[in-house]
C-alpha positions as CSV (number, residue, x, y, z in Angstrom):
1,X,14.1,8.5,6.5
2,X,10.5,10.0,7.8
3,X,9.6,10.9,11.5
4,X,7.6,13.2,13.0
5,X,8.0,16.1,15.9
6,X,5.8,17.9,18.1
7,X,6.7,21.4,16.5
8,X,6.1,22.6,19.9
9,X,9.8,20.9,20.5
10,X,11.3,23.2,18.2
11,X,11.9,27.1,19.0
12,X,10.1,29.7,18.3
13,X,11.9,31.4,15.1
14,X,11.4,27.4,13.4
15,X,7.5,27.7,14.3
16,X,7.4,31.2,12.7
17,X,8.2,29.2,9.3
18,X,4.9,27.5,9.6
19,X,2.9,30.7,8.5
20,X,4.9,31.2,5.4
21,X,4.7,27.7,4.1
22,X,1.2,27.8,5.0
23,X,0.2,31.1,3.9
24,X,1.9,29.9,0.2
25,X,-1.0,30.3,-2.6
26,X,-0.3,26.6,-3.4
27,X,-1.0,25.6,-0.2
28,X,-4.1,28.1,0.7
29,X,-6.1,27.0,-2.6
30,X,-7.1,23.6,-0.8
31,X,-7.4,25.0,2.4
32,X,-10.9,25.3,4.1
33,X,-9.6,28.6,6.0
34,X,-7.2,30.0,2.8
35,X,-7.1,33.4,3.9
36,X,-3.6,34.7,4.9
37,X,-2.4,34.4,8.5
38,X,-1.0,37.7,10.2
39,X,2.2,36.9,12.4
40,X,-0.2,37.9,15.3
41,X,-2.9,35.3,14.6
42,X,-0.3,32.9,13.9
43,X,1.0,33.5,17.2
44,X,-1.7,33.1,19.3
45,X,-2.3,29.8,17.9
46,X,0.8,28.4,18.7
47,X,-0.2,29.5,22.5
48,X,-3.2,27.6,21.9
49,X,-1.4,24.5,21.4
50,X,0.3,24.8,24.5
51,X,-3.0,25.3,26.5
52,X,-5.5,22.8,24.6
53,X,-5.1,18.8,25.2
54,X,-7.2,17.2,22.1
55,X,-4.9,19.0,19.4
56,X,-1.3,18.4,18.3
57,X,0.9,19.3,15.4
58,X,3.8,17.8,13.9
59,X,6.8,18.6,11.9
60,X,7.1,16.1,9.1
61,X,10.5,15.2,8.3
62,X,12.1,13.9,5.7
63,X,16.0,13.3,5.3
64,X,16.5,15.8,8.3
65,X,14.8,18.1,5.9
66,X,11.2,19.8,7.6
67,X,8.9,19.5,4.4
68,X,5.4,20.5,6.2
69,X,3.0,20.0,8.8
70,X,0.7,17.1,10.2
71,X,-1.6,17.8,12.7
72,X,-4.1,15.8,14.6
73,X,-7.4,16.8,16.3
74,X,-8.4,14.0,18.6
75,X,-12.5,13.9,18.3
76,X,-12.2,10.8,20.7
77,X,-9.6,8.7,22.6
78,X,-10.9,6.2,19.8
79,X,-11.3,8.7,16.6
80,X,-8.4,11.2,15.7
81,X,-8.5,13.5,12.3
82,X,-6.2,14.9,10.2
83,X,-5.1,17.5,8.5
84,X,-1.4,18.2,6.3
85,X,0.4,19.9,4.0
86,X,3.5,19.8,2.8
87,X,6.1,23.4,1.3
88,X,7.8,23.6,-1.7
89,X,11.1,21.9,-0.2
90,X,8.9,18.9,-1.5
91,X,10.7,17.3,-4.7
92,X,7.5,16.4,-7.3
93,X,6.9,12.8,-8.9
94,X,8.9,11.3,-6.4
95,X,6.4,9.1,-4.3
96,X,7.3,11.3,-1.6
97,X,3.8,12.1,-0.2
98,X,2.6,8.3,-0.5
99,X,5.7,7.2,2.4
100,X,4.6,10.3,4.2
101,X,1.3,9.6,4.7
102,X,2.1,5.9,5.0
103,X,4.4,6.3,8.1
104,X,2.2,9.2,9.5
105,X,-0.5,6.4,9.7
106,X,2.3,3.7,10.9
107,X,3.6,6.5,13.6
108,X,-0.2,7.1,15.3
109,X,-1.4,3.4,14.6
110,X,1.9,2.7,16.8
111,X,2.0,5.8,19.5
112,X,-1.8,6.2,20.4
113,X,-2.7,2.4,21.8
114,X,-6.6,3.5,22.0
115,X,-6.8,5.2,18.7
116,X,-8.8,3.2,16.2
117,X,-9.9,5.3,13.4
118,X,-8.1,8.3,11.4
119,X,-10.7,10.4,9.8
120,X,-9.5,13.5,6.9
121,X,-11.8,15.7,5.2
122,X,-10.4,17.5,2.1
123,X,-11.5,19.3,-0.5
124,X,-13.8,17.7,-3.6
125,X,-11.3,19.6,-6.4
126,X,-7.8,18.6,-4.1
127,X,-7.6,15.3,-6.6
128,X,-3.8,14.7,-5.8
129,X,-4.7,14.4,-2.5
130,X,-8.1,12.3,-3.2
131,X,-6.0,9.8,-4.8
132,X,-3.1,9.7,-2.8
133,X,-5.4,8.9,0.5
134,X,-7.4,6.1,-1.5
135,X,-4.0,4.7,-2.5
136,X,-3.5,4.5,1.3
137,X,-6.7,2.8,1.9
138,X,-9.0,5.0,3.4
139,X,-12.9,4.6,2.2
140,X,-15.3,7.9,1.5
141,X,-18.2,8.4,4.6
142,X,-19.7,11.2,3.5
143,X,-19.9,14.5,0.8
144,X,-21.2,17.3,2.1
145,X,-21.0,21.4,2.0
146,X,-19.7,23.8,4.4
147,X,-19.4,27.5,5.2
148,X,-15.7,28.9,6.2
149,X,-15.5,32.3,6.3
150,X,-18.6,33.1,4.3
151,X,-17.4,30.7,1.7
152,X,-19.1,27.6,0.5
153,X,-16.8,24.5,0.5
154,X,-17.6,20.9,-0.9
155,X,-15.7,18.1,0.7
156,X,-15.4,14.7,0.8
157,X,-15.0,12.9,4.7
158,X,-12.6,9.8,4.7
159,X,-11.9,7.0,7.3
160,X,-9.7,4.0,8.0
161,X,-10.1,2.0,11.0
162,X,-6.7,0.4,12.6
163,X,-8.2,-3.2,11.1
164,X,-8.6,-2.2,7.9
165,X,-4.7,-0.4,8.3
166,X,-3.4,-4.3,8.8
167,X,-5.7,-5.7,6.0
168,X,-4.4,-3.3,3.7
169,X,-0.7,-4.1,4.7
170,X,-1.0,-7.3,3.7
171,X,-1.2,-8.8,-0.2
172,X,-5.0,-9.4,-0.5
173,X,-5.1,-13.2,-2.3
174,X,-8.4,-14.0,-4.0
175,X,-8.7,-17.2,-5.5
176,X,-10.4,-17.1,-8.8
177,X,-13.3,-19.9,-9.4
178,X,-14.1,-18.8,-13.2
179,X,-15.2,-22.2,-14.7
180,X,-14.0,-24.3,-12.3
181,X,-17.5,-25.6,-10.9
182,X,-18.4,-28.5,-13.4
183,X,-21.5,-26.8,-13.4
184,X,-22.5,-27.7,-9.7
185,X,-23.6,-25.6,-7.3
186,X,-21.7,-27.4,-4.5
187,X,-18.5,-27.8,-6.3
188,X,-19.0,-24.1,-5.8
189,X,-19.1,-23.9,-2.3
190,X,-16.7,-26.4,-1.7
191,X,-14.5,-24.6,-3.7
192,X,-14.8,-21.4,-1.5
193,X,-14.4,-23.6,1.8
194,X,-11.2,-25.2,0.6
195,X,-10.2,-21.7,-0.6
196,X,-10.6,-19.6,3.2
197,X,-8.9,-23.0,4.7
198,X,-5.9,-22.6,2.1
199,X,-5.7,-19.1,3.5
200,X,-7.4,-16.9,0.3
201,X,-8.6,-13.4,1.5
202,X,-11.2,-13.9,-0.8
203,X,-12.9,-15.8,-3.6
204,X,-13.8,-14.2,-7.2
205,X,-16.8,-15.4,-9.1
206,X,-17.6,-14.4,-12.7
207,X,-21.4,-13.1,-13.0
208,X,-22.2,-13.0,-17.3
209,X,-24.5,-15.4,-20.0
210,X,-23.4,-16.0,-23.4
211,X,-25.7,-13.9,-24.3
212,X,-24.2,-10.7,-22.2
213,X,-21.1,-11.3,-23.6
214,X,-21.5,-12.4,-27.4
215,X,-23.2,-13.2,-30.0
216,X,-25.2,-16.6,-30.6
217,X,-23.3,-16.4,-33.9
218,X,-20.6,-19.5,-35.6
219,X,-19.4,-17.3,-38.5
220,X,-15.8,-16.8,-38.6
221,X,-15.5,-13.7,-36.6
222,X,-16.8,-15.8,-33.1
223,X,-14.4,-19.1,-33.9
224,X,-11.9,-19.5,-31.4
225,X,-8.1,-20.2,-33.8
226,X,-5.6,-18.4,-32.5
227,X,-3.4,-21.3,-30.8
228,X,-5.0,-21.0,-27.9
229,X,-6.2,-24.2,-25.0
230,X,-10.0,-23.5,-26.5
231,X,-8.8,-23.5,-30.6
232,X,-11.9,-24.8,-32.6
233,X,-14.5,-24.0,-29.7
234,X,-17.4,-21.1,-30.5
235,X,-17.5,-18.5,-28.7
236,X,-20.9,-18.8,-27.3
237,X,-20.4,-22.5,-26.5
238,X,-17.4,-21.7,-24.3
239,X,-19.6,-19.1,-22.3
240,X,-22.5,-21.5,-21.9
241,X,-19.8,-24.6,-20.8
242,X,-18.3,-21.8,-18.6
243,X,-20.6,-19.3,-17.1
244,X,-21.9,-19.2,-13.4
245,X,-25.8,-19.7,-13.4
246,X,-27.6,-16.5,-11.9
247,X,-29.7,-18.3,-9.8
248,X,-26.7,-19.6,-7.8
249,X,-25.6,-16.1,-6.9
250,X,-27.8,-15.5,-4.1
251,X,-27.0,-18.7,-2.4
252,X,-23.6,-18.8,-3.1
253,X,-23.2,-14.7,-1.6
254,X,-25.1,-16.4,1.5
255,X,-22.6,-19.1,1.8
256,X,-19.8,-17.2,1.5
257,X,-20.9,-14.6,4.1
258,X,-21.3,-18.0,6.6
259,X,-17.7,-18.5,6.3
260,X,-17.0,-15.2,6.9
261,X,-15.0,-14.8,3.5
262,X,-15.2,-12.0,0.7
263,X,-16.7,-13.2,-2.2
264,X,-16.9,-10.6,-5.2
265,X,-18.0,-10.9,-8.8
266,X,-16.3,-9.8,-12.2
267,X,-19.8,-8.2,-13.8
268,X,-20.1,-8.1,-17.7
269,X,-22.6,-6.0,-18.2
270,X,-25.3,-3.3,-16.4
271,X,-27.7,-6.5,-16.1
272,X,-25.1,-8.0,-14.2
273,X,-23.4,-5.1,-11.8
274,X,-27.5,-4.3,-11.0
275,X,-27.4,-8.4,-9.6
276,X,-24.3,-8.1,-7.5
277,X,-25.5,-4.9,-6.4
278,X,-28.7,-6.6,-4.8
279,X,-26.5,-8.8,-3.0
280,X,-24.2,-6.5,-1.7
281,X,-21.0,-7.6,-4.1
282,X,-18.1,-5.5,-1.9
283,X,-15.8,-5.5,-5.1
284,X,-16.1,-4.4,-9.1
285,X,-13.5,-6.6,-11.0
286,X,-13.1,-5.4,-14.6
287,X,-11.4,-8.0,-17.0
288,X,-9.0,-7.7,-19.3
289,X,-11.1,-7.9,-22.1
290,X,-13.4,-5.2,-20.8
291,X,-11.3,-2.6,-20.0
292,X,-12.3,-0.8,-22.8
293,X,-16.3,-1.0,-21.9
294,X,-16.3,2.3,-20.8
295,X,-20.2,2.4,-20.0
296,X,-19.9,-0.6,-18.2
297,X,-16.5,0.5,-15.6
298,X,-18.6,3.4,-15.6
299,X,-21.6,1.8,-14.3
300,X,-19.6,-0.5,-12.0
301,X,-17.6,2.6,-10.0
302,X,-20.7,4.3,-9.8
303,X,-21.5,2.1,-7.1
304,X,-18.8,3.5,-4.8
305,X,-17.4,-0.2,-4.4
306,X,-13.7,-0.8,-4.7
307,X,-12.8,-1.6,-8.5
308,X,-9.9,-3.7,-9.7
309,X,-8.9,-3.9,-13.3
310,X,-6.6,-6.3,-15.3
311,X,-4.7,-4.9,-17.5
312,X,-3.8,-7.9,-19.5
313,X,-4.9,-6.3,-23.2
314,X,-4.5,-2.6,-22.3
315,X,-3.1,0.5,-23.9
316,X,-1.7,2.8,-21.8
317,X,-4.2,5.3,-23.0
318,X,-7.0,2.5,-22.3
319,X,-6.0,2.1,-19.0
320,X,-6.0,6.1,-18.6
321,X,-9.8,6.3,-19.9
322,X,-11.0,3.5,-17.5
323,X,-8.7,5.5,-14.5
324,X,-10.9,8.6,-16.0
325,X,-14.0,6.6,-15.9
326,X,-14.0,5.3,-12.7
327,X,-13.1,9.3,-10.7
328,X,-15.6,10.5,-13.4
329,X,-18.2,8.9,-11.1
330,X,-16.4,9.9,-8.2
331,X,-14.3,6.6,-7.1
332,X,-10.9,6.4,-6.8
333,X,-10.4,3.1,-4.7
334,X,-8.8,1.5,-7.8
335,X,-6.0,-1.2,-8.4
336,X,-4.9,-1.8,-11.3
337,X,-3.4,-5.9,-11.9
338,X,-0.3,-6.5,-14.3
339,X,-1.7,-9.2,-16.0
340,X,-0.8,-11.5,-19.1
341,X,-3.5,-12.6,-20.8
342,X,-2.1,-16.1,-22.2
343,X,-3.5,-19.4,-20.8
344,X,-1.7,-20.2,-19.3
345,X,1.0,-17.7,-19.5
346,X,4.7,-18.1,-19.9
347,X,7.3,-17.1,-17.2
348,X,9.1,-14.9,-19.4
349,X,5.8,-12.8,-20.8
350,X,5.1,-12.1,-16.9
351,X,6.7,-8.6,-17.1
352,X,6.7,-7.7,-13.2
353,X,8.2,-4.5,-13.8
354,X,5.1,-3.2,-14.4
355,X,3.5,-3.5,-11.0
356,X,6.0,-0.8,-9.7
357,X,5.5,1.4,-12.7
358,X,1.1,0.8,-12.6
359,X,1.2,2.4,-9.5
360,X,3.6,5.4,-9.9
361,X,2.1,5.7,-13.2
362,X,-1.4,6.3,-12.5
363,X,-1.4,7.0,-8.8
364,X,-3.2,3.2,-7.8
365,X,-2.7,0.4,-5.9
366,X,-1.4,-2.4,-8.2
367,X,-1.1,-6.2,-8.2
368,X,-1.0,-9.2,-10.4
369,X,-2.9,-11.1,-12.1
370,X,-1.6,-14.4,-12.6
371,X,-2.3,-17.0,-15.7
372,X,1.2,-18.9,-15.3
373,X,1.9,-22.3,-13.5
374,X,3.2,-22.5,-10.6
375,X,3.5,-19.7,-7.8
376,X,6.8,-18.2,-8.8
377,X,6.1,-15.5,-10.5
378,X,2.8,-14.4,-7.5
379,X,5.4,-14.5,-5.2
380,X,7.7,-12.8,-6.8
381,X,5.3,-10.2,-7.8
382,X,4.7,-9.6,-4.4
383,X,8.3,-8.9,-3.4
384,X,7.8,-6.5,-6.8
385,X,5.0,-4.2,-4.6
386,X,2.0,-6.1,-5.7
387,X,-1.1,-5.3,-3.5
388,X,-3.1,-8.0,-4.8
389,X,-2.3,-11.6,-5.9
390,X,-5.3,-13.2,-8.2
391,X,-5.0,-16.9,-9.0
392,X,-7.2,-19.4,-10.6
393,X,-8.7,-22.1,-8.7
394,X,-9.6,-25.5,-8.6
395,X,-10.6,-28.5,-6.2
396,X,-9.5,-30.7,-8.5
397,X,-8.4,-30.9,-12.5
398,X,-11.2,-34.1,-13.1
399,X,-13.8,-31.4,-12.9
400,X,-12.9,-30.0,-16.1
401,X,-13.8,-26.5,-18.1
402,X,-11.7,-24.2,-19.9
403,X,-10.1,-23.0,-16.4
404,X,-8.9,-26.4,-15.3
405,X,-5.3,-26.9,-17.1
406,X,-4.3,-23.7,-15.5
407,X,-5.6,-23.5,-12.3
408,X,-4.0,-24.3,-8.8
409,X,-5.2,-27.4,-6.8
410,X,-5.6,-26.4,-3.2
411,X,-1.9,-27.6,-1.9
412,X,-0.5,-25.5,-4.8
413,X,-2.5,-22.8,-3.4
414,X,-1.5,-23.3,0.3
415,X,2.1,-23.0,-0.6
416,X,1.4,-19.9,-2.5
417,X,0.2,-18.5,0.4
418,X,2.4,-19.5,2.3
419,X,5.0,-18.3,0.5
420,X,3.8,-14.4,0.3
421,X,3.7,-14.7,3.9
422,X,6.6,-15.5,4.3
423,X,7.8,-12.8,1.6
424,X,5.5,-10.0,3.4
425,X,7.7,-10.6,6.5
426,X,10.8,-10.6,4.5
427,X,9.8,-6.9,2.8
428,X,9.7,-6.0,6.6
429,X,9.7,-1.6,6.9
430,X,12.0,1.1,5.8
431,X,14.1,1.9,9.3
432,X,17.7,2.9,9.9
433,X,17.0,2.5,13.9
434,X,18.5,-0.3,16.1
435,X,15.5,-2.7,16.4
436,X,15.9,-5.4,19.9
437,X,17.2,-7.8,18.1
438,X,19.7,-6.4,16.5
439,X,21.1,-4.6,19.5
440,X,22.4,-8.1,21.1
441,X,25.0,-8.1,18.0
442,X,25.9,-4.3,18.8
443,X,28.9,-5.6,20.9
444,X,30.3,-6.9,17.6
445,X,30.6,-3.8,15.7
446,X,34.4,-2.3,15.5
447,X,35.7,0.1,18.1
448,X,39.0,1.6,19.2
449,X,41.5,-0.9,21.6
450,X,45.1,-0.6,22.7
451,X,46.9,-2.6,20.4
452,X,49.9,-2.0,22.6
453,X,50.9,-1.0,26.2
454,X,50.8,2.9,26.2
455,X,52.6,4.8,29.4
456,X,50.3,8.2,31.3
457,X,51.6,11.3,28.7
458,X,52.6,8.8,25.3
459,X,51.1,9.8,22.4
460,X,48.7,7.3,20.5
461,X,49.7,6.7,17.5
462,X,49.2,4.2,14.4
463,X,51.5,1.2,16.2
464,X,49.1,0.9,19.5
465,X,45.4,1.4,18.8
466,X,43.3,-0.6,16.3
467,X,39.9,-0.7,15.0
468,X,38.7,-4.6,16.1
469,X,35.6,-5.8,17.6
470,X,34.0,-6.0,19.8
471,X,32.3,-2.7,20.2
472,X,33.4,-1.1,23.8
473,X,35.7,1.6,22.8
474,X,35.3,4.7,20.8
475,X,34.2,4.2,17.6
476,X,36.3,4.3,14.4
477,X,35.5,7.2,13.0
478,X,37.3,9.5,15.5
479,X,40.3,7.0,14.7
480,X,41.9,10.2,12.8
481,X,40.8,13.1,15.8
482,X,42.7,10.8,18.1
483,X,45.8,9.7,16.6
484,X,48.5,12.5,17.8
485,X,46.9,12.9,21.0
486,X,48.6,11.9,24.6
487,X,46.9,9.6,27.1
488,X,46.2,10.5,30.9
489,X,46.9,7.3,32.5
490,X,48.6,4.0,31.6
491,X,47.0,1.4,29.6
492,X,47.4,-1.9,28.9
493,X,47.0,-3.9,25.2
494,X,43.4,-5.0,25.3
495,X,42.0,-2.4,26.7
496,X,39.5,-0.5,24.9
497,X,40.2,3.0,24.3
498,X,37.6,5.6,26.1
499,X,37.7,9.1,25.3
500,X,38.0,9.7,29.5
501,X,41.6,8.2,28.4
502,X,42.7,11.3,26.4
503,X,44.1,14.2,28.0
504,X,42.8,17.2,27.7
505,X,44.2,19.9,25.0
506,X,45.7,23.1,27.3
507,X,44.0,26.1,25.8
508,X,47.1,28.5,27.5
């Protein structure tokens, strides 16, 4: 359980705490202002906060347990930034800073109706942090330096805007063309129509030649035989039947952006990112296959663009260098997909366990990838935590390619999506509170009733009260307080016991 109180609620020997979590070396070292507070300083701000109006700071709680401080500066009634840290009450590897932050968010999003953007600048070296607030969503607006106390500071400025909050709580769906054109432009943009109307967030191109990713080469080394759908193809004839032409990009970028749906590329090579660059590609997918192109995930991140990478052939220290390779460059908007590379893939090779353990892993978002048929396993995945749901696409299996056996015809698709809606709203939020709905059924819950007629001065005993419903007498849990005690009036069987019934204890 996580909440949040003004620590100006609290009295004054709990706000003197504050200044010795946050004069903690730990906590200093990724502090703008890390010199020590005296009691005196730390005093007079805590009058401040009673005087100023654009500035308040919270205890955040976890478990009834106060593990640090949130505080908010309000730059606008539309822009708010923050600023946090949490004491050494804090268990480590836990998650525990990810649900923090993730119901701070929830808990201002909710409480400040004209707020609209949450802003935090930290530190350039604070990489736990870094990576914790791009798991959350937020996007880099600016580097920059500053001087604190005659000391120089770089930092990195982040924002979310309450849209992009709601986009980010919900499983994005992209619906991957690949080969699935027939190699005509319009089956292309059909296919991305039919897509948005099935309900994808957004479509996935491939952008390669043959010749940017093989060889022109039929020795044995580039022959397809290892019981796959393509056995006894070339490797450089399955690119050139497969591979998107370049000079549809531009067009089909245009298109998409007429629909007002996100259409992204998986890049190959430098030739390739430098394309989708030029038409403003908003995501980097690596495949599977390229995780280990190092130069090239390199390249790709450079470009400050969101990156998602399958995982589907990957070490774990392969996935760790690409991770490296990406924050290397200085982005660490990364998802990582669980992904089996099989075509298609069976139900029992999907491993979903990995989605949770991608993410606390490596400190990512994390999603799926999804080669099998049917939409079973995506929507189970998503139940599983996954972030991201990628799936094959096709308008219809008579247009062929190496795609087509495994790919989802638009009513498979539909239900799919349907579906993960349906399991988003089942995930629901963590919360032990009543919600409106549930409090109609409150009457229902067991409480204390006569059970037999008791007389003014009896004692109640075992023989006449029980624990029934409905819910309008004292609840059970005081059922052993109670017993042994006398009543001050008389009351009849099915009346529900109040403690206003129980005479006073004489303390003579």
């Amino acid at each position: 359980m996580i909440n949040f109180e003004n620590i100006l609620n609290s009295t004054l020997e709990e706000q003197k705490k504050i200044r010795i979590w946050r004069n903690k070396k730990e906590v200093r070292k990724y502090m703008f202002n890390n010199k020590i507070i005296s009691e005196e300083e730390h005093l007079k701000w805590l009058e401040s906060l009673k005087r100023i109006t654009n500035k308040e700071v919270f205890y955040i709680i976890y478990n009834n347990v106060k593990i640090g401080i949130a505080s908010i500066d309000k730059i606008s009634e539309e822009i708010y930034e923050f600023g946090y840290y949490l004491n050494d009450l804090v268990p480590k590897g836990k998650g525990i800073g990810k649900k923090v932050f993730y119901y701070f968010y929830l808990f201002l999003f909710h409480n400040y109706k004209k707020l609209n953007e949450i802003r935090c600048e930290v530190l350039n070296n604070n990489l736990a942090s870094l990576n914790l607030l791009f798991f959350l969503g937020m996007k880099k607006i600016e580097e920059r330096q500053i001087s604190v106390n005659e000391q120089i500071f770089n930092s990195i400025s982040l924002s979310i805007t309450r849209e992009e909050w709601n986009m980010n709580n919900k499983v994005f769906i992209v619906a991957e063309i690949s080969a699935n054109h027939g190699r005509d432009i319009n089956i292309v943009k059909e296919t991305i129509k039919v897509a948005k109307e099935c309900g994808a967030d957004a479509v996935k191109i491939q952008t390669y030649t043959p010749d940017t990713l093989t060889l022109n080469c039929n020795n044995e080394y580039f022959q397809i035989k290892d019981g796959t759908i393509w056995d006894g193809k070339i490797l450089y004839d399955l690119y050139k039947e497969a591979y998107t032409p370049w000079e549809w990009h531009k067009e089909i970028f245009d298109y998409a952006k007429e629909l007002n749906i996100c259409l992204f590329s998986t890049p190959f090579d430098k030739t390739a990112v430098n394309l989708l660059e030029s038409l403003g590609n908003p995501i980097y997918k690596i495949a599977s296959f390229e995780i280990n192109d190092i130069p090239l995930i390199e390249y790709a991140a450079s470009k400050k663009k969101p990156v998602i990478i399958s995982t589907g052939v990957a070490t774990e220290e392969e996935i760790k260098d690409a991770i490296e390779a990406c924050k290397k460059v200085g982005n660490y908007d990364i998802t990582l997909l669980q992904c089996t590379s099989q075509y298609p893939a069976k139900l029992e090779d999907a491993n979903l366990v990995m989605i949770e353990d991608l993410a606390k892993r490596f400190s990512v978002k994390s999603g799926l990838s999804d080669h099998t048929m049917g939409h079973l396993v995506a929507t189970t995945a998503v139940a599983m935590g996954a972030k991201v749901v990628e799936k094959h696409f096709i308008l219809n299996r008579s247009i062929g390619g190496p795609d087509s056996s495994f790919s989802m015809l638009p009513s498979e698709f539909k239900e799919m999506v349907d579906n993960i809606r349906n399991v988003e709203k089942m995930i629901g939020k963590i919360s032990y509170e009543i919600s409106e709905k549930k409090e109609a059924s409150l009457k229902f819950k067991r409480s204390l009733f006569v059970s037999k007629d008791i007389k003014k001065g009896e004692v109640i005993t075992e023989n006449n009260i029980k624990s029934v419903r409905p819910s309008n007498g004292i609840s059970p849990k005081f059922y052993y307080e109670i017993i042994g005690k006398k009543v001050n009036r008389d009351l009849e069987f099915g009346t529900p016991l109040l403690f206003e019934y129980i005479e006073e204890e004489s303390n003579e």
